[in-house]
TIRO-2110 file (N, C-alpha, C; in Angstrom, 1 decimal):
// TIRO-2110
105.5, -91.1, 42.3, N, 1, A
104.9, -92.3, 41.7, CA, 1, A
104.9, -93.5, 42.7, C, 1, A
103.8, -93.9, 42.6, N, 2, A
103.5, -95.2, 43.9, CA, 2, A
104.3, -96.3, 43.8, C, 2, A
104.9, -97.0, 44.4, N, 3, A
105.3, -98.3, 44.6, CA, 3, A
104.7, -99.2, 45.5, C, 3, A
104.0, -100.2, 45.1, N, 4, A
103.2, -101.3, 46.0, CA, 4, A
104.3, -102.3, 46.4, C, 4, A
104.7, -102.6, 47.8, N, 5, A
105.6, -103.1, 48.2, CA, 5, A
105.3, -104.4, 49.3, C, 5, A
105.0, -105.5, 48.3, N, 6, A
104.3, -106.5, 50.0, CA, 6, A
105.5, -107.4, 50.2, C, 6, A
105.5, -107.3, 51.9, N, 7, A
106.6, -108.3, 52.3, CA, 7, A
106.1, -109.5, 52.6, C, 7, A
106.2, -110.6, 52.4, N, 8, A
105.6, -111.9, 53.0, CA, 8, A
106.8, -112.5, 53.9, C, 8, A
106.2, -113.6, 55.3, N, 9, A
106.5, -114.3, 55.5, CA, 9, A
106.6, -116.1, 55.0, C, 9, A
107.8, -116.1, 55.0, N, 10, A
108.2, -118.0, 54.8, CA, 10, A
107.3, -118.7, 55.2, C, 10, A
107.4, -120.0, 54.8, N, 11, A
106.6, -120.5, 54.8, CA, 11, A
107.0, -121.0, 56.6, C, 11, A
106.5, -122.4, 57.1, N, 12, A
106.6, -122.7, 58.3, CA, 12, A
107.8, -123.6, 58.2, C, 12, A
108.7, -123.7, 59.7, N, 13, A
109.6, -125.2, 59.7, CA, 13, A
109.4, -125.7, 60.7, C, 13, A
110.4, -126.6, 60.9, N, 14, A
110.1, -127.8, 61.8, CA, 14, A
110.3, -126.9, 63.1, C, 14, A
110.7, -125.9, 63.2, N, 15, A
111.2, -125.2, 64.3, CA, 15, A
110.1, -124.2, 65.3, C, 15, A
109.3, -123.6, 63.7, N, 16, A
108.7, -122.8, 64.1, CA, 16, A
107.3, -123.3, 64.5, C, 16, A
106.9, -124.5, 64.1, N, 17, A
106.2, -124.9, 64.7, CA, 17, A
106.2, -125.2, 66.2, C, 17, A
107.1, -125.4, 66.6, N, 18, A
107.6, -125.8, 68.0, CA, 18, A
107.9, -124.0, 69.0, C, 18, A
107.7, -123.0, 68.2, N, 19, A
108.2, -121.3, 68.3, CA, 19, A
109.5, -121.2, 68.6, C, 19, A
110.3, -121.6, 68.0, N, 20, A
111.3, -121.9, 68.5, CA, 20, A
112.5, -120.9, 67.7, C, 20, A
112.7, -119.6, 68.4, N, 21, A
114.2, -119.2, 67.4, CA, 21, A
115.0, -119.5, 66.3, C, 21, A
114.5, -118.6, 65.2, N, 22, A
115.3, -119.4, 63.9, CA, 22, A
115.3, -118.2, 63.1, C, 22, A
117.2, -117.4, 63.4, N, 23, A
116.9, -117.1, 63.1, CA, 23, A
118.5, -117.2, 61.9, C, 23, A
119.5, -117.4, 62.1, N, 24, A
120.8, -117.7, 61.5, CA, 24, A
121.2, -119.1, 61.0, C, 24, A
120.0, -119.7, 61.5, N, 25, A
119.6, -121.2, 61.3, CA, 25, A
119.1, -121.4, 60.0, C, 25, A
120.0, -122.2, 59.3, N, 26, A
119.4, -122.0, 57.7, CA, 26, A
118.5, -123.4, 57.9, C, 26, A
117.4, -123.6, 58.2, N, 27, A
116.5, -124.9, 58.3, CA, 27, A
115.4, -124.5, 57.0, C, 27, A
115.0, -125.9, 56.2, N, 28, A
114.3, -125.5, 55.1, CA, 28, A
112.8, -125.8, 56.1, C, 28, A
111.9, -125.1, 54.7, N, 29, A
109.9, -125.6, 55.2, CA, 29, A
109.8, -126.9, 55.3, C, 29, A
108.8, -127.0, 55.7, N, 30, A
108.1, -128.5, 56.4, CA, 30, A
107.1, -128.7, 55.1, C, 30, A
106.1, -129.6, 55.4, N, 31, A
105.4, -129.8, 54.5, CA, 31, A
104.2, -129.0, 54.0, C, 31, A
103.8, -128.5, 55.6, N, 32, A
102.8, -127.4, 55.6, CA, 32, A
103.6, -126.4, 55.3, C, 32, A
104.7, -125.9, 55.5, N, 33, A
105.8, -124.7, 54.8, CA, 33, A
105.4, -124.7, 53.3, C, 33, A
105.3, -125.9, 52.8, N, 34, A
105.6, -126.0, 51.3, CA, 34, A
103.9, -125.5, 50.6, C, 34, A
102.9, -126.0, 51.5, N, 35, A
101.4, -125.8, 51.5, CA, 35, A
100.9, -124.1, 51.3, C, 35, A
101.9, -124.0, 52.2, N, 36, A
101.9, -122.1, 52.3, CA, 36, A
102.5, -121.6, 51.2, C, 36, A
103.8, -121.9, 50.8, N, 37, A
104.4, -121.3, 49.7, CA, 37, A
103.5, -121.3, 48.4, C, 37, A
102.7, -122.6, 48.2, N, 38, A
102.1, -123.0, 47.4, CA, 38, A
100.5, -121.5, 47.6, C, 38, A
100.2, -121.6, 48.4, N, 39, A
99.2, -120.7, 48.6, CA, 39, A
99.5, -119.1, 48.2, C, 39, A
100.9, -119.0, 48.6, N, 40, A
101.4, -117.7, 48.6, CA, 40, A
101.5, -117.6, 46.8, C, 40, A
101.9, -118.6, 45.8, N, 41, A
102.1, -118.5, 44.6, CA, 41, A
100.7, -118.4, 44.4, C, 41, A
99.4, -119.0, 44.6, N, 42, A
98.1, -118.7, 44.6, CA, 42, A
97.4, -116.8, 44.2, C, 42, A
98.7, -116.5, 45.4, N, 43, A
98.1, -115.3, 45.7, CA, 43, A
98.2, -114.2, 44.9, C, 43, A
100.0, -114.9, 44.9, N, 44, A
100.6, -113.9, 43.4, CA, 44, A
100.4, -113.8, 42.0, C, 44, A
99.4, -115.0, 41.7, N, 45, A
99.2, -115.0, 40.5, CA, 45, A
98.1, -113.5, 40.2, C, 45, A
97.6, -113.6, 40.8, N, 46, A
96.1, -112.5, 41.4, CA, 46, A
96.9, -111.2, 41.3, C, 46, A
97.9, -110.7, 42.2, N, 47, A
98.7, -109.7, 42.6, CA, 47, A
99.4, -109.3, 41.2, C, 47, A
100.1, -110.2, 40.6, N, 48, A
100.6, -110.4, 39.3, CA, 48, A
102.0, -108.8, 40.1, C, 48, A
102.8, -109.5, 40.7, N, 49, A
103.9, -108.6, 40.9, CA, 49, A
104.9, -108.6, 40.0, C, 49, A
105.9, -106.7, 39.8, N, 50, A
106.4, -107.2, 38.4, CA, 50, A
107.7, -107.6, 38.6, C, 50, A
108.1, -108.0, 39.8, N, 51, A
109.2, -108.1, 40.2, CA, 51, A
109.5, -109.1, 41.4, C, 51, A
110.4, -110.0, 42.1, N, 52, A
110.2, -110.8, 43.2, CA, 52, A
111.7, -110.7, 44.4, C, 52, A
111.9, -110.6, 44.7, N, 53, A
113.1, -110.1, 46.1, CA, 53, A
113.0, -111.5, 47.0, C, 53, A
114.2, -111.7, 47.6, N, 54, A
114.1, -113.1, 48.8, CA, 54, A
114.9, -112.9, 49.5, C, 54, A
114.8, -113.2, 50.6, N, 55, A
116.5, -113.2, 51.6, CA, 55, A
116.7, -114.8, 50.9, C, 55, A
118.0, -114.7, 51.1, N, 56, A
119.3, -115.8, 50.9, CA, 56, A
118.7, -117.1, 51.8, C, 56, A
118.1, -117.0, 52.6, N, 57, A
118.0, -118.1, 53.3, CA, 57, A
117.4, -119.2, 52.8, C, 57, A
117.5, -120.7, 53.2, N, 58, A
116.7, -121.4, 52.2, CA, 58, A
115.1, -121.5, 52.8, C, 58, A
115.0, -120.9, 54.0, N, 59, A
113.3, -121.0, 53.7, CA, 59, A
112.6, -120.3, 53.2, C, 59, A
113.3, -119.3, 52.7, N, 60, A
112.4, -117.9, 52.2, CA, 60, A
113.0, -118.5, 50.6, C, 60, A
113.6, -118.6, 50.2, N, 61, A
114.0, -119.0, 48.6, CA, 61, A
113.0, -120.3, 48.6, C, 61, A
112.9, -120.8, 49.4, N, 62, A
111.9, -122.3, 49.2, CA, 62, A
110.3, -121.9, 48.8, C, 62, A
110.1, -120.6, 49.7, N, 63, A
108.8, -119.9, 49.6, CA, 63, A
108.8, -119.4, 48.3, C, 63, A
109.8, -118.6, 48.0, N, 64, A
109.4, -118.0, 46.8, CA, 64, A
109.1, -118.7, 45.7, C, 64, A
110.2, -120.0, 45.8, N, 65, A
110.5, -120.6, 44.2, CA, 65, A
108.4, -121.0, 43.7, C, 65, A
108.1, -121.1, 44.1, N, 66, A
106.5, -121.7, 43.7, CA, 66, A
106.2, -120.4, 42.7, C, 66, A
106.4, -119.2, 43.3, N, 67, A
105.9, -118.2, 42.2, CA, 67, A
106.8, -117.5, 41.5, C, 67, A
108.5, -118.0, 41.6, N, 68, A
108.8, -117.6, 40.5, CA, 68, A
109.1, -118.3, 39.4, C, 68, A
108.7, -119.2, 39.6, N, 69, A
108.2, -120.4, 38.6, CA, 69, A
106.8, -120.3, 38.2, C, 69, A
105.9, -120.5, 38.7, N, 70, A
104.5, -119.4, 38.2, CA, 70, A
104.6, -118.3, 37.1, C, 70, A
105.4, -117.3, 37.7, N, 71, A
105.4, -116.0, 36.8, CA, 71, A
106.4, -116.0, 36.1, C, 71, A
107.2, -116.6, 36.5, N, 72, A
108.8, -116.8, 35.5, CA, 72, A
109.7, -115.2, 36.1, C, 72, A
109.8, -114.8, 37.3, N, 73, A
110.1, -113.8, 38.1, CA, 73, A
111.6, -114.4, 38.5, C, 73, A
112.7, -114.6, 38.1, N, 74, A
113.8, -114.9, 38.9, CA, 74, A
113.9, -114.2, 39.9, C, 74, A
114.1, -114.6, 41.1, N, 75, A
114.2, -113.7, 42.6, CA, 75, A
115.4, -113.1, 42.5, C, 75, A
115.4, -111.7, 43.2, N, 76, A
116.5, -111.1, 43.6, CA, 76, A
116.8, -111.2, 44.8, C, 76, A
117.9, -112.3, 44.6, N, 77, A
118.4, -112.0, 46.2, CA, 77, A
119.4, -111.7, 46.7, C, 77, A
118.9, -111.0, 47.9, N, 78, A
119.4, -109.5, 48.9, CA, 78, A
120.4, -109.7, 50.3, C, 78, A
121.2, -110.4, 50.9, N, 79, A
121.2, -110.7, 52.3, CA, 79, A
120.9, -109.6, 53.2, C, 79, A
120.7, -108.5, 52.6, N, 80, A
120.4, -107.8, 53.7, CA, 80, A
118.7, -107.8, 54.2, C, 80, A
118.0, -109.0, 53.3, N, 81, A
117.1, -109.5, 53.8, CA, 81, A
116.7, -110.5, 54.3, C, 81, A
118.0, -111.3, 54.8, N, 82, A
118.3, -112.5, 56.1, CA, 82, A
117.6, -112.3, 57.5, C, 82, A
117.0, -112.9, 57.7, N, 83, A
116.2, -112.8, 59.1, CA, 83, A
117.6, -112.4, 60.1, C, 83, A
117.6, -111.8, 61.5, N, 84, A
118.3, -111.5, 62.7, CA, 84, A
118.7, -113.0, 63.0, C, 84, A
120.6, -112.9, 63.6, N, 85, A
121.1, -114.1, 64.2, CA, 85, A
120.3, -113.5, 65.8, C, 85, A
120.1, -115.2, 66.4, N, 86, A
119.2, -114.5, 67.8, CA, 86, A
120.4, -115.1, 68.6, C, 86, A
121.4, -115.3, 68.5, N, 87, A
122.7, -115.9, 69.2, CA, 87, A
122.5, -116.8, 69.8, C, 87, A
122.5, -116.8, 71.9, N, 88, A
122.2, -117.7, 72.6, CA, 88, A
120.8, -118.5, 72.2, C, 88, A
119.8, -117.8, 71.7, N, 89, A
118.6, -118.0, 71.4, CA, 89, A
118.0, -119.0, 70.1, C, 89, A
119.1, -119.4, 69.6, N, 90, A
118.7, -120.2, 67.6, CA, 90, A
118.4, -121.5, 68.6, C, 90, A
117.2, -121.9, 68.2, N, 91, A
116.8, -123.3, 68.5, CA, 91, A
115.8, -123.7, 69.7, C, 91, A
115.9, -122.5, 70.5, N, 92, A
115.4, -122.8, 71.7, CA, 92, A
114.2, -121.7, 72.0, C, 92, A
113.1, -122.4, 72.9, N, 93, A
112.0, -121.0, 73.0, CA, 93, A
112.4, -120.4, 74.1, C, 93, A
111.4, -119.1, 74.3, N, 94, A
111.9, -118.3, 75.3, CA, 94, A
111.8, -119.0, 76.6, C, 94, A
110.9, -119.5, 76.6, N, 95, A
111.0, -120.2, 78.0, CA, 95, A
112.1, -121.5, 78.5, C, 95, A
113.1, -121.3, 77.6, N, 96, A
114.4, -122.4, 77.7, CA, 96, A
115.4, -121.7, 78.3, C, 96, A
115.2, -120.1, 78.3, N, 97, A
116.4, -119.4, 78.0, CA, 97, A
116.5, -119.3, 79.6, C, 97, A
117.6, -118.7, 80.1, N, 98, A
117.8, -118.0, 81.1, CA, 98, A
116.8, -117.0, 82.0, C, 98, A
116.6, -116.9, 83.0, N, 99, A
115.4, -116.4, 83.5, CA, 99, A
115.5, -114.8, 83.4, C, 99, A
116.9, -114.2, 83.6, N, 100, A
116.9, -113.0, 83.8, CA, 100, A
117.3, -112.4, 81.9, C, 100, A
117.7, -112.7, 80.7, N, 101, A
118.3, -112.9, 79.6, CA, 101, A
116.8, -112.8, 79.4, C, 101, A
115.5, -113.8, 79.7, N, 102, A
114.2, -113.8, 78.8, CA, 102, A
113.4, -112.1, 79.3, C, 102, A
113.7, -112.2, 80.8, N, 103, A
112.9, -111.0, 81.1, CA, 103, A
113.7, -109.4, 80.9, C, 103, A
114.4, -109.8, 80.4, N, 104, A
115.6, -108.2, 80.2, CA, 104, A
114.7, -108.3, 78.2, C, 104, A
115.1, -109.3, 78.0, N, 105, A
114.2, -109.3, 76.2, CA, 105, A
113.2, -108.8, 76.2, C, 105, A
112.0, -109.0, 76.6, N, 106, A
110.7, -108.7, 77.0, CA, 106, A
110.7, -107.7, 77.4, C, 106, A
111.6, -107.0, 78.0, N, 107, A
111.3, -106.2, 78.5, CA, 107, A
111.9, -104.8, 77.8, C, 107, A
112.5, -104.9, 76.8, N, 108, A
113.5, -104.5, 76.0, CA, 108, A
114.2, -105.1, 74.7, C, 108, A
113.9, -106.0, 73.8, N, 109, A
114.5, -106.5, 73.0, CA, 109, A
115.4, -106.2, 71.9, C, 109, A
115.5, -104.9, 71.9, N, 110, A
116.5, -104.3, 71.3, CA, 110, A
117.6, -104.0, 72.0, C, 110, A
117.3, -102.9, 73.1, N, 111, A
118.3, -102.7, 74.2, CA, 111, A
119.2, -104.3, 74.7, C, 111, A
118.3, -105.1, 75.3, N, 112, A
118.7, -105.9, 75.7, CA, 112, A
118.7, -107.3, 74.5, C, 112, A
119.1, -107.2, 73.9, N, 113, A
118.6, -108.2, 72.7, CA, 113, A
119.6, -109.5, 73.1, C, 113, A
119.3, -111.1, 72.4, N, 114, A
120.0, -112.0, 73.0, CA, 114, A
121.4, -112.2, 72.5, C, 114, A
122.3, -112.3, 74.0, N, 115, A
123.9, -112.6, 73.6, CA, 115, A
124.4, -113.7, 72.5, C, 115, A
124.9, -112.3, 71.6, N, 116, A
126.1, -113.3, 70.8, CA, 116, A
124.8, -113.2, 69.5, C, 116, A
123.9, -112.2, 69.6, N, 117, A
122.8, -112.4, 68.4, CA, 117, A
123.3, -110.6, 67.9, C, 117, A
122.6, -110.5, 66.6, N, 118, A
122.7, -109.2, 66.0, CA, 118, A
122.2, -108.1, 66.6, C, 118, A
122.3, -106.8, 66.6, N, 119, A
121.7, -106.3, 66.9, CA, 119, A
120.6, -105.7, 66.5, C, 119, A
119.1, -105.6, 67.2, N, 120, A
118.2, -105.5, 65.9, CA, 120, A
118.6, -103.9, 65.2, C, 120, A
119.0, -103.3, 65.9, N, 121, A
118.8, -101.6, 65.2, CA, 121, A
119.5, -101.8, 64.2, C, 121, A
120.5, -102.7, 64.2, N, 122, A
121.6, -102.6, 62.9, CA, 122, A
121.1, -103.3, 61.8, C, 122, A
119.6, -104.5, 62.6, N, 123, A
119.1, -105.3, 61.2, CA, 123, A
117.8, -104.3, 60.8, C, 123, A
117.2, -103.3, 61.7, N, 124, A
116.5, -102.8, 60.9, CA, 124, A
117.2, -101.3, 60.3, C, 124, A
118.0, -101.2, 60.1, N, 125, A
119.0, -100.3, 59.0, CA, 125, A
119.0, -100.7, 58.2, C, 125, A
119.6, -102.3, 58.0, N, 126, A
120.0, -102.8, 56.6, CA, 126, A
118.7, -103.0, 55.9, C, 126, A
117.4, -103.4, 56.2, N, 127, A
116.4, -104.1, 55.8, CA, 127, A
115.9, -102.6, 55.3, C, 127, A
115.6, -101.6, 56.1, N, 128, A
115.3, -100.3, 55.8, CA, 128, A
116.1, -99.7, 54.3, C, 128, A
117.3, -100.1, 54.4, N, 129, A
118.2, -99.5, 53.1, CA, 129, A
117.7, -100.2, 52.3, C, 129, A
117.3, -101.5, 51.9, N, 130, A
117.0, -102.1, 50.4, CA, 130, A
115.7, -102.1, 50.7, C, 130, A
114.7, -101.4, 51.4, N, 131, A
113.2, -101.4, 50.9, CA, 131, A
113.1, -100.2, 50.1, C, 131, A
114.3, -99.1, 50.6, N, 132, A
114.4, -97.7, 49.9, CA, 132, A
114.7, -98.4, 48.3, C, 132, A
115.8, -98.6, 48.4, N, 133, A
116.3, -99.4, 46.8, CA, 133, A
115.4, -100.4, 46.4, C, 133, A
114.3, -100.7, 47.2, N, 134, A
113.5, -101.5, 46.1, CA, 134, A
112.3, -100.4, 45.5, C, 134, A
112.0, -99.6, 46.6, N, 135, A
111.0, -98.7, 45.9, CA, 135, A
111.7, -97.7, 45.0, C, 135, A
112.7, -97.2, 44.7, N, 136, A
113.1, -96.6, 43.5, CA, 136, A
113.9, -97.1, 42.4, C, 136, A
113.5, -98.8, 42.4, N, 137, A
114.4, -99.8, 41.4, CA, 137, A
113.1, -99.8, 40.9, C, 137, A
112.0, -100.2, 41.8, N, 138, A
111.0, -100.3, 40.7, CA, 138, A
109.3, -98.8, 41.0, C, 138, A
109.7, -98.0, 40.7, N, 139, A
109.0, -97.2, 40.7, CA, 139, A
107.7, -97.2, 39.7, C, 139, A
106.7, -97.1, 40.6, N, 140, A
104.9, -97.2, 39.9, CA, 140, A
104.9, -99.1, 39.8, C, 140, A
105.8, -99.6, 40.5, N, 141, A
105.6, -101.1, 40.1, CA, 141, A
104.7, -101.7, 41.6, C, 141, A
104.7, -103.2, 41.4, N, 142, A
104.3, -103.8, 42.5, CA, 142, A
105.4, -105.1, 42.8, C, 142, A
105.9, -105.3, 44.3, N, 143, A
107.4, -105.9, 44.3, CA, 143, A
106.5, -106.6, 45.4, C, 143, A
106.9, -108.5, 45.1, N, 144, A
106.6, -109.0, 46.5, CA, 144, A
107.9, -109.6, 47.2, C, 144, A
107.8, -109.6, 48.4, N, 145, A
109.4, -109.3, 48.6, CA, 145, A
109.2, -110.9, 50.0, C, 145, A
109.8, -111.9, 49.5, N, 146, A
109.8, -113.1, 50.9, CA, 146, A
111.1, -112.6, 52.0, C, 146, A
110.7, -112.6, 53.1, N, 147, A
111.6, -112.3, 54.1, CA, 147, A
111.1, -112.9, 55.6, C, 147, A
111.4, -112.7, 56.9, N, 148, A
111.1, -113.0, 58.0, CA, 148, A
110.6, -112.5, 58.8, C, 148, A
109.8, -113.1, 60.0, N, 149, A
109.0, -112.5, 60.9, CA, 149, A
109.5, -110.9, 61.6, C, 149, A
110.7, -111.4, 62.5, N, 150, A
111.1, -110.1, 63.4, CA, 150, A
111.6, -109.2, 62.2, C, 150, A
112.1, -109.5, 61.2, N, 151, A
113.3, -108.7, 60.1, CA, 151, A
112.0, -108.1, 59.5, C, 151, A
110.9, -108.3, 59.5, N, 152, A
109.6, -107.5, 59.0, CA, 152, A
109.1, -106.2, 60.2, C, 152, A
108.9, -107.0, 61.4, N, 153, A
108.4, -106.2, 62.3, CA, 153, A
109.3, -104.8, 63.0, C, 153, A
110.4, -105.0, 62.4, N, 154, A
111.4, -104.0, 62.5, CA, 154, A
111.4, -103.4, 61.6, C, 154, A
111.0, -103.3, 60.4, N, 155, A
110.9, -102.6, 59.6, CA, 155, A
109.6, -101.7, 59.3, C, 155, A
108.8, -102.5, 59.8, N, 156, A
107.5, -102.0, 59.6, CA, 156, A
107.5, -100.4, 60.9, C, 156, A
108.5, -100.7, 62.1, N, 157, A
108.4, -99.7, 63.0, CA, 157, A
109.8, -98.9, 62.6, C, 157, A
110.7, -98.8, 61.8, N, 158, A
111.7, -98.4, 61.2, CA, 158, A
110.7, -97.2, 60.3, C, 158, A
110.0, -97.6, 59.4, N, 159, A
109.2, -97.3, 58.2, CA, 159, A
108.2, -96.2, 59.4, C, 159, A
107.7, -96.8, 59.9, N, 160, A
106.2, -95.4, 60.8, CA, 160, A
107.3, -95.1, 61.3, C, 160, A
108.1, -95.0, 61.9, N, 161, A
108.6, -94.1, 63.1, CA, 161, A
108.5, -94.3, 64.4, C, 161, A
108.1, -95.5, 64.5, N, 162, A
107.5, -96.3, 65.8, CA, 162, A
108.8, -96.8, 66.6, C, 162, A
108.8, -97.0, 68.0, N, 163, A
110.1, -97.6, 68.7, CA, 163, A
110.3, -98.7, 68.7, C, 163, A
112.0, -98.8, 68.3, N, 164, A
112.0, -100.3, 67.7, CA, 164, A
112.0, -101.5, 68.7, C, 164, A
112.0, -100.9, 69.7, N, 165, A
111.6, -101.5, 71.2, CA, 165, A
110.6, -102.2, 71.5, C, 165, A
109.0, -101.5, 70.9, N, 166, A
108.2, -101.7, 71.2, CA, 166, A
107.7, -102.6, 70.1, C, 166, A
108.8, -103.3, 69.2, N, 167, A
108.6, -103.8, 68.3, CA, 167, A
107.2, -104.9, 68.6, C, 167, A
107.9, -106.0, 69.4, N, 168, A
107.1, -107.1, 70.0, CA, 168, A
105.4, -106.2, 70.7, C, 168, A
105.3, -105.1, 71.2, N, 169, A
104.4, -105.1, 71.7, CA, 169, A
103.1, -104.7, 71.2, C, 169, A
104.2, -103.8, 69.7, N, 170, A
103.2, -102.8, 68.8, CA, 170, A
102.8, -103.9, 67.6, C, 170, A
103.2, -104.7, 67.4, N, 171, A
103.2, -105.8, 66.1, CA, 171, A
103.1, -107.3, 66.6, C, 171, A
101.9, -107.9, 66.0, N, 172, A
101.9, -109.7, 66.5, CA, 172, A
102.9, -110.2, 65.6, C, 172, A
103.5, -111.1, 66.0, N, 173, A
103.8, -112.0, 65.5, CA, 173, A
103.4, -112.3, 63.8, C, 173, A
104.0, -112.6, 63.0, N, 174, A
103.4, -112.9, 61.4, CA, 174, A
103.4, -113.9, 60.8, C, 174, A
101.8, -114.6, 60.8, N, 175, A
101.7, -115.8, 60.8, CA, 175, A
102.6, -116.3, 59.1, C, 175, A
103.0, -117.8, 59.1, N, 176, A
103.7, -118.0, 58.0, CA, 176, A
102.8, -117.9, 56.8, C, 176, A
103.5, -117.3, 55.8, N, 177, A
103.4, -116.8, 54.4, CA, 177, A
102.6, -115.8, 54.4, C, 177, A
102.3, -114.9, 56.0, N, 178, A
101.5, -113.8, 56.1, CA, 178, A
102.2, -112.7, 55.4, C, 178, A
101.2, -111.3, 55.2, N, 179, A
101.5, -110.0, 53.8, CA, 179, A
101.5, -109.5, 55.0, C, 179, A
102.4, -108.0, 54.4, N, 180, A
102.4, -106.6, 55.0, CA, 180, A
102.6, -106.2, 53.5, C, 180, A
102.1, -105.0, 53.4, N, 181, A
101.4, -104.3, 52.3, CA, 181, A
101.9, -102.7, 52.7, C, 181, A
102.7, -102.0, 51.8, N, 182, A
103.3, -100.5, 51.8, CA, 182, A
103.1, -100.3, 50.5, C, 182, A
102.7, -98.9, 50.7, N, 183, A
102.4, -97.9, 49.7, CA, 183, A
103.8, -96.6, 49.7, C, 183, A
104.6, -97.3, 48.5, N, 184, A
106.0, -96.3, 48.6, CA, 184, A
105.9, -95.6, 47.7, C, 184, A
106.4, -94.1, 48.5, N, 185, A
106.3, -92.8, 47.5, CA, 185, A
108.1, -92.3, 48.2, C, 185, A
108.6, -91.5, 47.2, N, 186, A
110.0, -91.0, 47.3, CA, 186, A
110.0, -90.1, 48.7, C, 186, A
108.7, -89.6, 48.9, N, 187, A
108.5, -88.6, 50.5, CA, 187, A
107.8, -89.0, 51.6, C, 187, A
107.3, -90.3, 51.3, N, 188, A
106.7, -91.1, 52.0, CA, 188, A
106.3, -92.1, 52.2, C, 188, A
105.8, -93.0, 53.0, N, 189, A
105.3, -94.8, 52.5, CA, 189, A
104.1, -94.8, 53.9, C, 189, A
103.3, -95.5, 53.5, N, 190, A
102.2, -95.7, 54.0, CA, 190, A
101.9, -97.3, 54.3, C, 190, A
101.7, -98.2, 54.9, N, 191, A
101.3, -99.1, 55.6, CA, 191, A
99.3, -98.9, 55.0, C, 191, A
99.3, -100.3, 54.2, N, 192, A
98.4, -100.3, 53.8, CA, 192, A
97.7, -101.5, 54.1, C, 192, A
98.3, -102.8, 54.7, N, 193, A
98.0, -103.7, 55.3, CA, 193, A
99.2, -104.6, 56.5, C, 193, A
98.5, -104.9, 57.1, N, 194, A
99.4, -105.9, 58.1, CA, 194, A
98.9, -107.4, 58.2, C, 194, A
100.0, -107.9, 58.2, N, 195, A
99.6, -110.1, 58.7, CA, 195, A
98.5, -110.3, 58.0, C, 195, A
98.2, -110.1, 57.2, N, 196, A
96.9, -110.2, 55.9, CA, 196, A
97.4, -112.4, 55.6, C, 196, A
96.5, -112.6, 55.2, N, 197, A
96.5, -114.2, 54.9, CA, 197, A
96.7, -114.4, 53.7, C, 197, A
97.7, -114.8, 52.8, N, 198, A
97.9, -115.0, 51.3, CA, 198, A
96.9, -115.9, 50.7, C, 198, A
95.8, -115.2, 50.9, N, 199, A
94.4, -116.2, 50.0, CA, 199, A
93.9, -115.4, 48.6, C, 199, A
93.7, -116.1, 47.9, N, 200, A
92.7, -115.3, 46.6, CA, 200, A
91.5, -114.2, 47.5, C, 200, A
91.3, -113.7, 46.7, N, 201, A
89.9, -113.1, 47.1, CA, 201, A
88.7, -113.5, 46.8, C, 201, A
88.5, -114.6, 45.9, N, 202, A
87.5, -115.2, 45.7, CA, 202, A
87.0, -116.5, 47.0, C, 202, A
88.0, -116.9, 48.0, N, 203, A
88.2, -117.8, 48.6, CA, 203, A
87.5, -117.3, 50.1, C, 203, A
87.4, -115.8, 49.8, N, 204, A
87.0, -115.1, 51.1, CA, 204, A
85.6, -114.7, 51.0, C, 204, A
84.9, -114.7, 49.9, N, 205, A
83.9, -114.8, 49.5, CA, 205, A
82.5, -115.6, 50.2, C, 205, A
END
């Protein structure tokens, strides 16, 4: 039985406008954060999901609350869908960091990932374990699930089989309150959209 499983990205903050590491950093949306969330509830009305998931964090509960107030969806929230601590890295862009720390990342971000930050393989385990438990909590359903940039992109290469290395090289960036879209089956899951724009479809028209 299919399970439709879209992950969205938060809305924007003061941080991420600037690209700036955020990832243990509980900072709320900005105004255009709140613009997006609002868009994102737009989307969901459309989508009509029967269920709503959040990481703990307050910008991803900030995003959601617009449509679980809309649908009347209380969120379930998961920490194991907390964005990655980036350690040396919360607050600052790559080009602040250390010269040989930015190019060992780039060049490796898992292997080499930043000191005193999580490790990603261990954050895409945990994120991988509750997408399995969301697709057989709600089986034949459709689940929108708010979470974060990297803590997506790792899962999305966790999910294909792809190297979680090549995370950054194989996956852009996901713009805020951007969809990733999976098709979950108990022997399989499918990748059915990526960084999709939370708009109606009438709006694309």
């Amino acid at each position: 039985m299919k399970t439709v499983i879209v992950l969205a990205r938060h809305g924007r903050t003061e941080w991420h406008h600037g690209n700036r590491y955020t990832g243990a950093t509980d900072l709320p949306i900005d105004d255009v954060g709140r613009q997006q969330a609002n868009q994102l509830r737009e989307w969901a009305e459309d989508f009509a999901p029967d269920a709503l998931w959040s990481s703990p964090m307050l910008r991803a509960r900030q995003t959601a609350t617009p449509t679980a107030e809309a649908l009347g969806l209380p969120p379930v929230v998961d920490a194991r869908l907390r964005e990655l601590d980036f350690g040396t890295a919360e607050g600052r862009m790559l080009s602040e960091l250390p010269v040989a720390v930015a190019k060992a990342f780039e060049l490796d971000p898992v292997g080499h990932h930043f000191p005193g930050g999580e490790d990603p393989a261990a954050a895409a385990e945990r994120v991988y374990e509750v997408f399995q438990q969301i697709g057989k909590e709600h089986a034949g359903q459709k689940v929108l699930v708010v979470a974060h940039n990297t803590l997506i992109r790792l899962l999305t290469c966790r999910v294909l089989g792809l190297p979680l290395r090549d995370y950054r090289r194989l996956l852009p960036a996901l713009g805020p309150a951007a969809l990733v879209r999976f098709r979950w089956q108990p022997d399989t899951v499918g990748l059915e959209a990526y960084n999709v724009p939370a708009v109606r479809m009438e709006k694309l028209a």
